[in-house]
PQR file of N, CA, C, O and H, with PARSE charges and radii, in Angstrom:
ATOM      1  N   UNK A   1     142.003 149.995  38.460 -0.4000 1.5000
ATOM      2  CA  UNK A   1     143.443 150.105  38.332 -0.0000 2.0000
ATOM      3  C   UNK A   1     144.148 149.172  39.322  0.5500 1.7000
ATOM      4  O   UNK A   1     144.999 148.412  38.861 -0.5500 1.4000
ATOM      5  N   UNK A   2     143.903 149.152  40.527 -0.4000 1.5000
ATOM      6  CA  UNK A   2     144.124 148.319  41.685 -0.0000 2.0000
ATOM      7  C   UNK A   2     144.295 146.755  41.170  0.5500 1.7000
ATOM      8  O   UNK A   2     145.257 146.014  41.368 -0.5500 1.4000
ATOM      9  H   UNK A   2     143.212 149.769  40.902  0.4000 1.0000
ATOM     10  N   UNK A   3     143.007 146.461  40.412 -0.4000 1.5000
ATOM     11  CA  UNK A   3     142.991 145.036  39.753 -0.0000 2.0000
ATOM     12  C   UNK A   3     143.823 144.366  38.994  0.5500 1.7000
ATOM     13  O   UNK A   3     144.232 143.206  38.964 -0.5500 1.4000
ATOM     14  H   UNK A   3     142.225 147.063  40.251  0.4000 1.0000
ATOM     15  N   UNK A   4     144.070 145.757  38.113 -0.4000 1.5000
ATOM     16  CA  UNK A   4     145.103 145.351  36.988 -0.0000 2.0000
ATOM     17  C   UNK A   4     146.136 145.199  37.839  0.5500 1.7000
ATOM     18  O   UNK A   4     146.459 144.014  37.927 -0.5500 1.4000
ATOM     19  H   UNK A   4     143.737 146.700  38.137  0.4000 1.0000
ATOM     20  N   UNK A   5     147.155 146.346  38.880 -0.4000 1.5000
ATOM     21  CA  UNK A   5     148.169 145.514  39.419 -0.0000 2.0000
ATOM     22  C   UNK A   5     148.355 144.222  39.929  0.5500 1.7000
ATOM     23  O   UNK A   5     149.423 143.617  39.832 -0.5500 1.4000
ATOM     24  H   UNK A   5     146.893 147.308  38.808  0.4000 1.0000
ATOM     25  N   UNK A   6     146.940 143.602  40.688 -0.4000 1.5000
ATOM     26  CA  UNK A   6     147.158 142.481  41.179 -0.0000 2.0000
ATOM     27  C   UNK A   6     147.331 141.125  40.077  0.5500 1.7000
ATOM     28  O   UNK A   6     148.010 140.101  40.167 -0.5500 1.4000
ATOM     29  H   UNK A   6     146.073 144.094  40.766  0.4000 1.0000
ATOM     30  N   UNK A   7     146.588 141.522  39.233 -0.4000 1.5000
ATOM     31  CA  UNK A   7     146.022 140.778  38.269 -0.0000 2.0000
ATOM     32  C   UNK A   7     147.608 140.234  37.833  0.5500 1.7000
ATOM     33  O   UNK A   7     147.840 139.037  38.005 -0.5500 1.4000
ATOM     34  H   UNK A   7     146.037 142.353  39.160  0.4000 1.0000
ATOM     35  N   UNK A   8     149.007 141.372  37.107 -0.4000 1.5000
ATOM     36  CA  UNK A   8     150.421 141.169  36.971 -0.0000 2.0000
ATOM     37  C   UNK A   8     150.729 140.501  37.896  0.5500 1.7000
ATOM     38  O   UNK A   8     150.830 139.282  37.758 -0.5500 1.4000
ATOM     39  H   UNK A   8     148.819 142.344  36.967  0.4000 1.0000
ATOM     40  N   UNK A   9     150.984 141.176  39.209 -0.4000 1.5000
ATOM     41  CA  UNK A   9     151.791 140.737  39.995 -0.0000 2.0000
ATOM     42  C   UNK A   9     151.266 138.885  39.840  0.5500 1.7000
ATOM     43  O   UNK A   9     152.193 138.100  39.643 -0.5500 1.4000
ATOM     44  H   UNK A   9     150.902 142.167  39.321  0.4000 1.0000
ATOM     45  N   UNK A  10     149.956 138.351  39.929 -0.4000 1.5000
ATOM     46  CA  UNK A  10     149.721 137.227  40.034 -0.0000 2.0000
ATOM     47  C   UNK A  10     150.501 135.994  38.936  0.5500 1.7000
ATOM     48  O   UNK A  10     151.050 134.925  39.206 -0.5500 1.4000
ATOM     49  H   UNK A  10     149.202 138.989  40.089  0.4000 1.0000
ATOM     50  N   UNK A  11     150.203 136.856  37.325 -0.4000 1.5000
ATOM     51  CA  UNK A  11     151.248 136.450  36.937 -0.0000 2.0000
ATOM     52  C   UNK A  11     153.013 136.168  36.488  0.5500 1.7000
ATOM     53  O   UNK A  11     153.849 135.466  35.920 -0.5500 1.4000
ATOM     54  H   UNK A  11     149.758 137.724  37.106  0.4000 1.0000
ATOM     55  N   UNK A  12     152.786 137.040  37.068 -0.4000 1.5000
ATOM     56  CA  UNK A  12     154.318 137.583  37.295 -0.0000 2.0000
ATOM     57  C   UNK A  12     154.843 136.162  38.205  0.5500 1.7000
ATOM     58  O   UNK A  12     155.564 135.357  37.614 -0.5500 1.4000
ATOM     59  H   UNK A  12     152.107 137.611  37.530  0.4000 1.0000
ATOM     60  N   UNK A  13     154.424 135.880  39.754 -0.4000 1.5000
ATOM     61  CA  UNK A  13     154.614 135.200  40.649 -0.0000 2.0000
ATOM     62  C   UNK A  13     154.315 133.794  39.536  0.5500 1.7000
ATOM     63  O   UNK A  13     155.340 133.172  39.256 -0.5500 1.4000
ATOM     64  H   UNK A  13     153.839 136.534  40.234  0.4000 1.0000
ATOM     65  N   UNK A  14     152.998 133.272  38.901 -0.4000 1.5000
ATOM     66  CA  UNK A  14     152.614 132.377  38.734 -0.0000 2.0000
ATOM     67  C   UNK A  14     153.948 131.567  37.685  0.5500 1.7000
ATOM     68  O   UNK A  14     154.235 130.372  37.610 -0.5500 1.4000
ATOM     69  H   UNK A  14     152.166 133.777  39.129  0.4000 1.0000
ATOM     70  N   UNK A  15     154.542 132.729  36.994 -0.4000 1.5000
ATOM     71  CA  UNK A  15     155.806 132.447  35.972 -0.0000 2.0000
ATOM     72  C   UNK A  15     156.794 131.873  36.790  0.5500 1.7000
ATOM     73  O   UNK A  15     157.145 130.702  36.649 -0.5500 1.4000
ATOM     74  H   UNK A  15     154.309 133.700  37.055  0.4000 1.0000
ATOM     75  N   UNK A  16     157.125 132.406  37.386 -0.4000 1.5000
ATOM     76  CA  UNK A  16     158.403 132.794  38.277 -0.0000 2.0000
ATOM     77  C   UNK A  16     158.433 130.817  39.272  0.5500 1.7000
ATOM     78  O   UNK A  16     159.389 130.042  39.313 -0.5500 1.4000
ATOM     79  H   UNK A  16     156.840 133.358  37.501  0.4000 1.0000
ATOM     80  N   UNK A  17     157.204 130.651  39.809 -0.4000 1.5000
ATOM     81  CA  UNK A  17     156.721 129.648  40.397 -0.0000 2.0000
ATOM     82  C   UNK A  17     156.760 128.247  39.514  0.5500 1.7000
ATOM     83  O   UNK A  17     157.136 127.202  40.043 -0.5500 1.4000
ATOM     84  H   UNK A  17     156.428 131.280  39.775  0.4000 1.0000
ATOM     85  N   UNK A  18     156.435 128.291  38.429 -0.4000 1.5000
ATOM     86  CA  UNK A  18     156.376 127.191  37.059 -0.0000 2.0000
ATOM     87  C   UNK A  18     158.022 127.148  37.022  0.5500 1.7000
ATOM     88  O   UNK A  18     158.412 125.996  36.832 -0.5500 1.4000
ATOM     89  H   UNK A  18     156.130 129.140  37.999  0.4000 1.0000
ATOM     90  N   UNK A  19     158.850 127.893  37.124 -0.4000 1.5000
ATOM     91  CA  UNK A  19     160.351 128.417  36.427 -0.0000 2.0000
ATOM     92  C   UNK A  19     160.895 127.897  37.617  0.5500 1.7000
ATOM     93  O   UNK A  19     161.227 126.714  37.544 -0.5500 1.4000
ATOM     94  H   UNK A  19     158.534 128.829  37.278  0.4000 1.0000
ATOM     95  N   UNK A  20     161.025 128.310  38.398 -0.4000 1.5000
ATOM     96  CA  UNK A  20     161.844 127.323  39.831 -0.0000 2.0000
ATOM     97  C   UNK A  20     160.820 127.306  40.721  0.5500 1.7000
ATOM     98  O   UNK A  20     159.951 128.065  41.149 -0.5500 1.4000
ATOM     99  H   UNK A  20     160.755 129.271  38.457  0.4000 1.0000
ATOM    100  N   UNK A  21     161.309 125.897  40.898 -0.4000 1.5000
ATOM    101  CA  UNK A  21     160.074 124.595  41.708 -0.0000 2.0000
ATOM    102  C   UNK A  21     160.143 124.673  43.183  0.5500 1.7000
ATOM    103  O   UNK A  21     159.343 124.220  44.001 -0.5500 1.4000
ATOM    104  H   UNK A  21     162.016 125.280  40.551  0.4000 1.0000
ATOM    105  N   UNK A  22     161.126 125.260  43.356 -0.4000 1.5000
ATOM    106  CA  UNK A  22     161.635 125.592  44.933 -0.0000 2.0000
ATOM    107  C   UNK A  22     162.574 126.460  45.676  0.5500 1.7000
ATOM    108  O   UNK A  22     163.144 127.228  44.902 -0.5500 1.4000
ATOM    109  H   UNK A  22     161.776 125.628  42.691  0.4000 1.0000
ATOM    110  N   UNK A  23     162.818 126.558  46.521 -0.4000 1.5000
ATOM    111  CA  UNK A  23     164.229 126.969  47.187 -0.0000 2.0000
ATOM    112  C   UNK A  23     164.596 126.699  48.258  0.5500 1.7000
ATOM    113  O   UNK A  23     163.820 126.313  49.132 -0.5500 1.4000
ATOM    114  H   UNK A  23     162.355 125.934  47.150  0.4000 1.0000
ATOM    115  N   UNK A  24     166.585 126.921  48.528 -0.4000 1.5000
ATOM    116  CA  UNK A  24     166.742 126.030  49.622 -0.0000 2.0000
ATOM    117  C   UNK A  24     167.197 127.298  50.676  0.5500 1.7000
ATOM    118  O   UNK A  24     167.658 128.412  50.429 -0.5500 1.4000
ATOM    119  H   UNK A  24     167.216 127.235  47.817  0.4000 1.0000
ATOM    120  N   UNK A  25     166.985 126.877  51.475 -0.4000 1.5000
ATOM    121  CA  UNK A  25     167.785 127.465  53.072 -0.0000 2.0000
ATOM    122  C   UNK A  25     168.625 126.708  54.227  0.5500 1.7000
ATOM    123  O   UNK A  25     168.511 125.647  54.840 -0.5500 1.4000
ATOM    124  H   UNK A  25     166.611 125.971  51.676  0.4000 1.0000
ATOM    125  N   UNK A  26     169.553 127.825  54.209 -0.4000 1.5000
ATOM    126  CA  UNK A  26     170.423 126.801  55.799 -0.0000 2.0000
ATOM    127  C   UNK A  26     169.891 127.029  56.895  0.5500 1.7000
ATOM    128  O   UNK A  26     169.076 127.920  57.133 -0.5500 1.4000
ATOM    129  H   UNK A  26     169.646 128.687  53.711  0.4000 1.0000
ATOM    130  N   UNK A  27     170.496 125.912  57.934 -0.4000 1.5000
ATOM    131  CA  UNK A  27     170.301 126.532  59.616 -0.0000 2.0000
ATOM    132  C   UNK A  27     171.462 125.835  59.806  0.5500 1.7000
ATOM    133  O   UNK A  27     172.140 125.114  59.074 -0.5500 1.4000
ATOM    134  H   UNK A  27     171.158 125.188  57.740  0.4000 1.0000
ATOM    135  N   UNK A  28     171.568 126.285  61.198 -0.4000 1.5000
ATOM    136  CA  UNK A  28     172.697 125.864  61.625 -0.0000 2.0000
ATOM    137  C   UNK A  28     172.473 125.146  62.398  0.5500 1.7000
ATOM    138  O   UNK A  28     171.494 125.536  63.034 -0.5500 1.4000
ATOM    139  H   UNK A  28     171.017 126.871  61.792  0.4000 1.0000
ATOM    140  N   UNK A  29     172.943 123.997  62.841 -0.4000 1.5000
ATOM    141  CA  UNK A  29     172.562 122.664  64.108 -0.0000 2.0000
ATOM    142  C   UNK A  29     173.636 122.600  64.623  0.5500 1.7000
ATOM    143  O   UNK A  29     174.609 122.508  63.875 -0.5500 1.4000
ATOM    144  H   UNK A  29     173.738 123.680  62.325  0.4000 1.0000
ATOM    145  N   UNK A  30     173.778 122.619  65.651 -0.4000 1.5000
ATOM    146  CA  UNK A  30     175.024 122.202  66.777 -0.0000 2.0000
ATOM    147  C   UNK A  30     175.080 120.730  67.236  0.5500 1.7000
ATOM    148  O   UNK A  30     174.404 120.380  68.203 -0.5500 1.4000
ATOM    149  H   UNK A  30     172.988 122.694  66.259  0.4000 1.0000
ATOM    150  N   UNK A  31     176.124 119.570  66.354 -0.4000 1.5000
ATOM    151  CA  UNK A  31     176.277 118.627  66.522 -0.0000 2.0000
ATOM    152  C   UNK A  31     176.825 117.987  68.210  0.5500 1.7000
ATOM    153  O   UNK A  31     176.310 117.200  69.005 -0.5500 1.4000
ATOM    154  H   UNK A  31     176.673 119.854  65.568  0.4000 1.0000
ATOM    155  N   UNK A  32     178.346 118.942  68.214 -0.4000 1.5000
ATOM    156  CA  UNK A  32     179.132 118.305  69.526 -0.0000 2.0000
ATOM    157  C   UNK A  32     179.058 119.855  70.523  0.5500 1.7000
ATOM    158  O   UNK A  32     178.722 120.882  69.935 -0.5500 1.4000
ATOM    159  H   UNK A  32     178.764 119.581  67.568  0.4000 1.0000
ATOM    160  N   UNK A  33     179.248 119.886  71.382 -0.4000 1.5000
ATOM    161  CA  UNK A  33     179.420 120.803  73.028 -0.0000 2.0000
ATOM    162  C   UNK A  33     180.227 120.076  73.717  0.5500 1.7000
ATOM    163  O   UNK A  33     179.620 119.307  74.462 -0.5500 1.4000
ATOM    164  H   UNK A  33     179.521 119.051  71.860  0.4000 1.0000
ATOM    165  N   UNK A  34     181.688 119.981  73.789 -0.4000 1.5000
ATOM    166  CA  UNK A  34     182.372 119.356  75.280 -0.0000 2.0000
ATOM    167  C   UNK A  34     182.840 120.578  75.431  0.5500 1.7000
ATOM    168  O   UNK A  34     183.544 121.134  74.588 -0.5500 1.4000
ATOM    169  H   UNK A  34     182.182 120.605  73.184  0.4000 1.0000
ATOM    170  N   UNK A  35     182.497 121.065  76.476 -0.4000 1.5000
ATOM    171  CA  UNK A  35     183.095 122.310  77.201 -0.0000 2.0000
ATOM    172  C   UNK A  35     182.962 123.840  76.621  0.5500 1.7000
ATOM    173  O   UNK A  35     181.910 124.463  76.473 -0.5500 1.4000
ATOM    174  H   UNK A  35     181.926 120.613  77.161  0.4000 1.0000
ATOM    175  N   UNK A  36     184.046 124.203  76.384 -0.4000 1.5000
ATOM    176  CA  UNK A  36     183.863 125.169  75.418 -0.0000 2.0000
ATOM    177  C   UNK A  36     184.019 124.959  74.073  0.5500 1.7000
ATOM    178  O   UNK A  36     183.829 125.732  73.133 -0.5500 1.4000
ATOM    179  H   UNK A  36     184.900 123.697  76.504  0.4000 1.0000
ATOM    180  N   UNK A  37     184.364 123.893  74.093 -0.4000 1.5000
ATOM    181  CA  UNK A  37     184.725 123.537  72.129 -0.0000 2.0000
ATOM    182  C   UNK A  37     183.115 123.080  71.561  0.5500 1.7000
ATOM    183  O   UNK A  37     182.664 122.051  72.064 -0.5500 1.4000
ATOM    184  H   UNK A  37     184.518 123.265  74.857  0.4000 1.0000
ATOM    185  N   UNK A  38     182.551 123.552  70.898 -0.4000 1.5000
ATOM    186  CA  UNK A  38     181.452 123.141  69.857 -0.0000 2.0000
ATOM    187  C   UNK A  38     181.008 123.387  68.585  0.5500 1.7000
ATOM    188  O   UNK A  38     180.660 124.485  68.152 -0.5500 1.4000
ATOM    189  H   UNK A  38     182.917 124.389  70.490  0.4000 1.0000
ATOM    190  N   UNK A  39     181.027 122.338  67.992 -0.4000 1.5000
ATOM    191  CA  UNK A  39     181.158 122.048  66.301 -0.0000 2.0000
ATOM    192  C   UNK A  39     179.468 122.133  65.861  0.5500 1.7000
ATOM    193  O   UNK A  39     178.618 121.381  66.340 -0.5500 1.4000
ATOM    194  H   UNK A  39     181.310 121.446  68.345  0.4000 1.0000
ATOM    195  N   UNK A  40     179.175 123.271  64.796 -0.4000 1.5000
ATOM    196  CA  UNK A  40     178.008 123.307  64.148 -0.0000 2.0000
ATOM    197  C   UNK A  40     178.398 123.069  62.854  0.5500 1.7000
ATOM    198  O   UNK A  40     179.512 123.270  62.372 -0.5500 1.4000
ATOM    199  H   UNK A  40     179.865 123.881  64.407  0.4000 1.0000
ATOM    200  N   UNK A  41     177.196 122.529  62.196 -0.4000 1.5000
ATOM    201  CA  UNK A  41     176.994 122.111  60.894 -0.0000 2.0000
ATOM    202  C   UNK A  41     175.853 122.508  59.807  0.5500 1.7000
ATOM    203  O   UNK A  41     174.849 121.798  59.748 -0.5500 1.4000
ATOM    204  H   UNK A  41     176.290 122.366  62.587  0.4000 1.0000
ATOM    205  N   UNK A  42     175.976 123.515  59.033 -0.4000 1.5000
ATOM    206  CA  UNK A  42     175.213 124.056  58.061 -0.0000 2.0000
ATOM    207  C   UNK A  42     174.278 122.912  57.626  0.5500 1.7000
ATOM    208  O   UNK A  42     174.853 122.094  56.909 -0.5500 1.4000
ATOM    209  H   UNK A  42     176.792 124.092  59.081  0.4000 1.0000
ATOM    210  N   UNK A  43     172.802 122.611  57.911 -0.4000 1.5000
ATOM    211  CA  UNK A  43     172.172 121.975  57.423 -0.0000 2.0000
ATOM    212  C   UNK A  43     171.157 122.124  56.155  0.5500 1.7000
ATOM    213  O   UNK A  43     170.168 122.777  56.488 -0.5500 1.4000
ATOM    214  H   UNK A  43     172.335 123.276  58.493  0.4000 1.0000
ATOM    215  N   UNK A  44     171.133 121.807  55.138 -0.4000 1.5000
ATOM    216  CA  UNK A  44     170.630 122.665  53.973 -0.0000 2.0000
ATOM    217  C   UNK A  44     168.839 122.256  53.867  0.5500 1.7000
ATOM    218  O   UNK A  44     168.441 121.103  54.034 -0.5500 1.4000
ATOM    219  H   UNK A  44     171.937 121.277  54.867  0.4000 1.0000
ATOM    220  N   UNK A  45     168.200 123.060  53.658 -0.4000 1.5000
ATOM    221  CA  UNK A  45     166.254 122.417  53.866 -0.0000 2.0000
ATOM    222  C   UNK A  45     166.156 122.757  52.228  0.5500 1.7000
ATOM    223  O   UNK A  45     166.934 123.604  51.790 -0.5500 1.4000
ATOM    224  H   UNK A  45     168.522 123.996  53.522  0.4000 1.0000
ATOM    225  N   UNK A  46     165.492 122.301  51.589 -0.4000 1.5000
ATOM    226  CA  UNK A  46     164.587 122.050  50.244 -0.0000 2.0000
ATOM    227  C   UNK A  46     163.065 122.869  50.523  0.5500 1.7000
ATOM    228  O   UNK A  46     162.322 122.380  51.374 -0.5500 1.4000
ATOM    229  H   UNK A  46     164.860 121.613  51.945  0.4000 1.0000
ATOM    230  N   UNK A  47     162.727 123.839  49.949 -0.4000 1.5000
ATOM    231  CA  UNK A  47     160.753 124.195  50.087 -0.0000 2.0000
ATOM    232  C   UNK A  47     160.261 123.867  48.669  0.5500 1.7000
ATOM    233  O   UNK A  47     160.500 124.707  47.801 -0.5500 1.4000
ATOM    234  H   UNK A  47     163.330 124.236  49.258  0.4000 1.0000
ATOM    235  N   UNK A  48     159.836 123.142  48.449 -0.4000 1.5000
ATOM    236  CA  UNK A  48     159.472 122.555  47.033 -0.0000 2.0000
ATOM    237  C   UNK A  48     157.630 122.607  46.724  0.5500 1.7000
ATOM    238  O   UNK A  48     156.946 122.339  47.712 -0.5500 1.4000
ATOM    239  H   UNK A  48     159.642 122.460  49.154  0.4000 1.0000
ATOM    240  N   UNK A  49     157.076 122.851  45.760 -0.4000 1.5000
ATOM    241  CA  UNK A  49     156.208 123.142  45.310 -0.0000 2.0000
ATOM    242  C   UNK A  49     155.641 122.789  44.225  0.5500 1.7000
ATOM    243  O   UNK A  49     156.277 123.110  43.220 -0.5500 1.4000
ATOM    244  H   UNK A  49     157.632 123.069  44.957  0.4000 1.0000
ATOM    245  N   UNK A  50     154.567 122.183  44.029 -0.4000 1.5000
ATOM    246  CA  UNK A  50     154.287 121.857  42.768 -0.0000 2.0000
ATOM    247  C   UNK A  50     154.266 122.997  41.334  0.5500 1.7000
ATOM    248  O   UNK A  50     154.002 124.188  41.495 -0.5500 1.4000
ATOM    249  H   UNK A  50     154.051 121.923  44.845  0.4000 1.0000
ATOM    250  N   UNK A  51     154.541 122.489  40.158 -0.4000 1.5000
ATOM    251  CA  UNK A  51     154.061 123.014  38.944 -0.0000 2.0000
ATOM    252  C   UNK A  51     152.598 123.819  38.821  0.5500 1.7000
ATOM    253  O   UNK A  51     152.154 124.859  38.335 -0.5500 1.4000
ATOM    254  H   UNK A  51     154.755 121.521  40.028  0.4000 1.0000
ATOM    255  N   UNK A  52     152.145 122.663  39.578 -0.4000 1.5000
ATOM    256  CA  UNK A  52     150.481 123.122  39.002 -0.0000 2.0000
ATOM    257  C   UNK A  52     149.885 124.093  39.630  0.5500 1.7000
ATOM    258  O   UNK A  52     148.844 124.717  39.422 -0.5500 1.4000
ATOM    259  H   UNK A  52     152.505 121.818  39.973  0.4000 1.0000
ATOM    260  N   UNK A  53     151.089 124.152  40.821 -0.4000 1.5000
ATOM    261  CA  UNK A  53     150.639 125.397  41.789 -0.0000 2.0000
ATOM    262  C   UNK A  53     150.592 126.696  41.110  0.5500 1.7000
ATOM    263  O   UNK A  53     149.648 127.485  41.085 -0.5500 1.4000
ATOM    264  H   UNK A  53     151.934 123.646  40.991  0.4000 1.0000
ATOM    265  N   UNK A  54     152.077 126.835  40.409 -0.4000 1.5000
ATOM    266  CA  UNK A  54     152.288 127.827  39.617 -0.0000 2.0000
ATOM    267  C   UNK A  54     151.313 128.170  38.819  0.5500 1.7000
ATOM    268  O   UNK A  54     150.731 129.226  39.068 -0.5500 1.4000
ATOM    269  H   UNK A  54     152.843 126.193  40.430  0.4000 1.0000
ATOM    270  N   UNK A  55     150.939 127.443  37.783 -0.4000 1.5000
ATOM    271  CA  UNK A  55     150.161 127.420  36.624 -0.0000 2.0000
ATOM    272  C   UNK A  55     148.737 127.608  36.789  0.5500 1.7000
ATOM    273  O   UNK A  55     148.054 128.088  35.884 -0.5500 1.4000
ATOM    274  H   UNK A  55     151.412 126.586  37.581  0.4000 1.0000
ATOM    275  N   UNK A  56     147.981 127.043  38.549 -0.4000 1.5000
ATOM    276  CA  UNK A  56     146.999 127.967  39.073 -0.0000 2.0000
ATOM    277  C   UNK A  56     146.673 129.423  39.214  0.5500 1.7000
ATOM    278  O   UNK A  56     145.648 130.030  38.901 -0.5500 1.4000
ATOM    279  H   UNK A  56     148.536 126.653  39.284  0.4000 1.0000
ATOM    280  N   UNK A  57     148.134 129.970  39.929 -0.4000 1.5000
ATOM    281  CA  UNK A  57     148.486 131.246  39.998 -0.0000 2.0000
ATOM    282  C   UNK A  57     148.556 131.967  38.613  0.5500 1.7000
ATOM    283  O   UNK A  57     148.163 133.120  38.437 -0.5500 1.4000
ATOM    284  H   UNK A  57     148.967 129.477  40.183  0.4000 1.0000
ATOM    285  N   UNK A  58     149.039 131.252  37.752 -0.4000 1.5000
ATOM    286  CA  UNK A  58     149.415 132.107  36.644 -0.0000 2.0000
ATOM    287  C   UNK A  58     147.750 132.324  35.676  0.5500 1.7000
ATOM    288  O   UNK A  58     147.715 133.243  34.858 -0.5500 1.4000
ATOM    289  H   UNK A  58     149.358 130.315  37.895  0.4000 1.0000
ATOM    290  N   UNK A  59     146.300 131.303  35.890 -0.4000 1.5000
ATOM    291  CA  UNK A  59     145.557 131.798  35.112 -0.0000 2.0000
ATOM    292  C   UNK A  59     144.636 132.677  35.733  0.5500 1.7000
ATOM    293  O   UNK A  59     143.944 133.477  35.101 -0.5500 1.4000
ATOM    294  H   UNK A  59     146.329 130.556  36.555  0.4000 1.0000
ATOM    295  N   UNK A  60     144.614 132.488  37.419 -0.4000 1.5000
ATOM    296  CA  UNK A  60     144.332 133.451  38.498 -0.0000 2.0000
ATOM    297  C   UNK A  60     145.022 134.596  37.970  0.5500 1.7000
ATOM    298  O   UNK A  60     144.033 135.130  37.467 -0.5500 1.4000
ATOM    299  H   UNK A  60     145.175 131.839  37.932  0.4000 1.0000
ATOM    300  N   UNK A  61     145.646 135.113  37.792 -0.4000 1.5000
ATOM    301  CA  UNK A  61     146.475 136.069  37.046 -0.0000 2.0000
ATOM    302  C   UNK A  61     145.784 136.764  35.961  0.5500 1.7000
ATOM    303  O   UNK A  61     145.273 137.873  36.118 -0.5500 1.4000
ATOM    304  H   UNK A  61     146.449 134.680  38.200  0.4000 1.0000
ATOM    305  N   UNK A  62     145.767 136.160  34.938 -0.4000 1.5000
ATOM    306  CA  UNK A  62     144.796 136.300  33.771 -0.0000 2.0000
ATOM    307  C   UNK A  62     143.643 136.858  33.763  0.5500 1.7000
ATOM    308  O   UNK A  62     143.363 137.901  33.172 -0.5500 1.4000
ATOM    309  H   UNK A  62     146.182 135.259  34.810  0.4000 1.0000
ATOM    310  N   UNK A  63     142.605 135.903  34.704 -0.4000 1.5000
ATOM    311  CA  UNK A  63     141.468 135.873  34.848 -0.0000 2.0000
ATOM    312  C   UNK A  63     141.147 137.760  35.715  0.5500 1.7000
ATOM    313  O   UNK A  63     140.228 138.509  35.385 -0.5500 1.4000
ATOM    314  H   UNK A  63     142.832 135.056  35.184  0.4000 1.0000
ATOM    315  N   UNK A  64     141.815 137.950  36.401 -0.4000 1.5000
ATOM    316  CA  UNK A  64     141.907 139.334  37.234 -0.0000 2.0000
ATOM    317  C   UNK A  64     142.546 140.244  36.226  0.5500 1.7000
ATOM    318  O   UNK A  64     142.375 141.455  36.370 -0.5500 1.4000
ATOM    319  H   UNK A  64     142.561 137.341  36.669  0.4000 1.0000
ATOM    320  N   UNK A  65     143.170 139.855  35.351 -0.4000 1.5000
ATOM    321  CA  UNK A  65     143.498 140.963  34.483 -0.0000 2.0000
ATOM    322  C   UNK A  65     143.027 141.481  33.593  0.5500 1.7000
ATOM    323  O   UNK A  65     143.169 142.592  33.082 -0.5500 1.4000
ATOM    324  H   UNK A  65     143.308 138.872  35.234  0.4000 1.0000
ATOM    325  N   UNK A  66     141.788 139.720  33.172 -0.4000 1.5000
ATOM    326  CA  UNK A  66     140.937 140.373  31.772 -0.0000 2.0000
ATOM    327  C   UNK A  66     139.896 141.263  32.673  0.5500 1.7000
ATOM    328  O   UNK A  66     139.348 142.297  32.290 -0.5500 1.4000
ATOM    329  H   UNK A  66     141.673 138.817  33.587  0.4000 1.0000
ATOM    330  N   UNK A  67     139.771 140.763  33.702 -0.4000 1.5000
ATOM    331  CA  UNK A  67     138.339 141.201  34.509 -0.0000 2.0000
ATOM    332  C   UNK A  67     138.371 142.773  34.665  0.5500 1.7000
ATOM    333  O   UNK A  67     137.476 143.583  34.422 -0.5500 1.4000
ATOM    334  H   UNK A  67     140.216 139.923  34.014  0.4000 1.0000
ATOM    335  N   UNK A  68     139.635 142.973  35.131 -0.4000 1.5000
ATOM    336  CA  UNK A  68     140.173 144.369  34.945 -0.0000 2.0000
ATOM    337  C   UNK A  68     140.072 145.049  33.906  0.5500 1.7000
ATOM    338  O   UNK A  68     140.065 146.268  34.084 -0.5500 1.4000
ATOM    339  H   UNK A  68     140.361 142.315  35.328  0.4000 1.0000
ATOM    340  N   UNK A  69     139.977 144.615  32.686 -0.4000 1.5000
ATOM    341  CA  UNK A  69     139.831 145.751  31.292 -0.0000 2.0000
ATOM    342  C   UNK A  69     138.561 145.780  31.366  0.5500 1.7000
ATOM    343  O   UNK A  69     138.003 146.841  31.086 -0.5500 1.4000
ATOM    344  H   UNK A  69     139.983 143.625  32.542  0.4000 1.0000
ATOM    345  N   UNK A  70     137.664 144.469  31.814 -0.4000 1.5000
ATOM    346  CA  UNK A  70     136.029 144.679  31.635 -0.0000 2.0000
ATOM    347  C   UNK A  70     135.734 146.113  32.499  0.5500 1.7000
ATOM    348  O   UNK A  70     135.138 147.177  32.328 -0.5500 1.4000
ATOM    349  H   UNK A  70     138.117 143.608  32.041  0.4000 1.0000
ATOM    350  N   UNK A  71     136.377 145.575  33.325 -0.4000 1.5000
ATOM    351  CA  UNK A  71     135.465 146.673  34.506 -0.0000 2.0000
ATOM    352  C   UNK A  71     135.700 148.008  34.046  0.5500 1.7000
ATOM    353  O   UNK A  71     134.849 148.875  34.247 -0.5500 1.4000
ATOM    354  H   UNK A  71     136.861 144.711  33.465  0.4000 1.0000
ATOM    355  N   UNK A  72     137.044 148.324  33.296 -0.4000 1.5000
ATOM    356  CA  UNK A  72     137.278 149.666  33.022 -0.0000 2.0000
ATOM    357  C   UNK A  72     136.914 150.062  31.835  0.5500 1.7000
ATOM    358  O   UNK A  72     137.202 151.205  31.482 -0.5500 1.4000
ATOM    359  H   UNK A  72     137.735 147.620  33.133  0.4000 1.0000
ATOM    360  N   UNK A  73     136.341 149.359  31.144 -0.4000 1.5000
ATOM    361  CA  UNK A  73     135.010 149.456  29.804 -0.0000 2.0000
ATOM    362  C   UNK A  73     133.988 150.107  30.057  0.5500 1.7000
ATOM    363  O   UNK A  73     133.655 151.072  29.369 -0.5500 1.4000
ATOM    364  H   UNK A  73     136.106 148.430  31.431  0.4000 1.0000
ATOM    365  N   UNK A  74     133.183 149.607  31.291 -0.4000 1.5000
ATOM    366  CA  UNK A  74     132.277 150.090  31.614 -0.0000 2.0000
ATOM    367  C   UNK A  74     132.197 150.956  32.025  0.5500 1.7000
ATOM    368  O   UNK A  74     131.168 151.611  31.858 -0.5500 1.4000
ATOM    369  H   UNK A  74     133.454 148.823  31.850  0.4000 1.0000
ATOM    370  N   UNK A  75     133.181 151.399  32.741 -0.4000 1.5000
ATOM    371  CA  UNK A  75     133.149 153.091  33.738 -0.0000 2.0000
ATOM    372  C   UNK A  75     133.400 154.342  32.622  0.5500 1.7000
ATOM    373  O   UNK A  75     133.424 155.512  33.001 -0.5500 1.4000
ATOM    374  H   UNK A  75     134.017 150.867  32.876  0.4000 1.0000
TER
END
């Protein structure tokens, strides 16, 4: 039973991963400091990832899920 959840969740993620390639996040950087006056600037980062990454994940997925009905055949 354990298997079968992982087995989803893998493809679940592996979809999700193929479907958007990345995501972005801010930080904040502090350009100027004279005194007490200081100006920050939202800097935006990209985490980008391949396709094929996804599409690894997604038959990893599969593969744990069929494995999962085997195993529960037998018991």
């Amino acid at each position: 039973m354990k298997t079968k959840t992982i087995g989803i969740a893998l493809i679940i993620i592996g979809i999700i991963m193929m479907i958007y390639l990345g995501f972005n996040y801010f930080t904040k950087e502090k350009v100027v400091e004279i005194g007490s006056l200081e100006l920050n600037v939202d800097k935006k980062h990209h985490v980008q990832w391949p396709p094929l990454a996804g599409a690894i994940i997604l038959v990893g997925g599969i593969v744990v899920f069929l494995m999962s009905k085997k195993e529960h055949i037998k018991t």
